[in-house]
N, C-alpha and C positions, 0 to 999 in steps of 0.2 A: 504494500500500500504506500503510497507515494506521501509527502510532508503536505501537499496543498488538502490532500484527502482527510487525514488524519486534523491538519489545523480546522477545517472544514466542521467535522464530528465534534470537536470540542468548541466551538464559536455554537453548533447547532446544543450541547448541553449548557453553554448560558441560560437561555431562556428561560429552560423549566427551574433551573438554579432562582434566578432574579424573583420569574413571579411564582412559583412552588414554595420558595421561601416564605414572601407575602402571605400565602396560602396558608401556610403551615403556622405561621404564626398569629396570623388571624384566629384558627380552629382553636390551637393549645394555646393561646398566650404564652408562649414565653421561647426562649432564644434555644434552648436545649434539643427540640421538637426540629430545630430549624438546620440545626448541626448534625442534627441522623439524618435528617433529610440529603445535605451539602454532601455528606460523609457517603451516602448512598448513591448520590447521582457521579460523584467523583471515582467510586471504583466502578459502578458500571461503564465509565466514557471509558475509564482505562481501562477494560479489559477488553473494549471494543477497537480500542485504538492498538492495540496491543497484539489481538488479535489476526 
């Protein structure tokens, strides 16, 4: 997989990053919720990119 593909995948997991955050923090109130969530979408991109 080529570096523009891979920048690509991780520009495309911003998104649910920024507003899933919002999301998440909204539901639970609090920053904990928001950090499994980060934590989650972070090894998923990387195992995609990785992959």
């Amino acid at each position: 997989m080529e570096i523009s593909r891979k920048l690509a995948i991780l520009v495309f997991f911003g998104v649910p990053v920024i507003i899933g955050g919002g999301i998440v923090y909204a539901i639970f109130g609090g920053m904990v919720p928001v950090v499994v969530w980060e934590i989650f979408l972070l090894l998923l991109a990387g195992a995609i990119v990785s992959g």
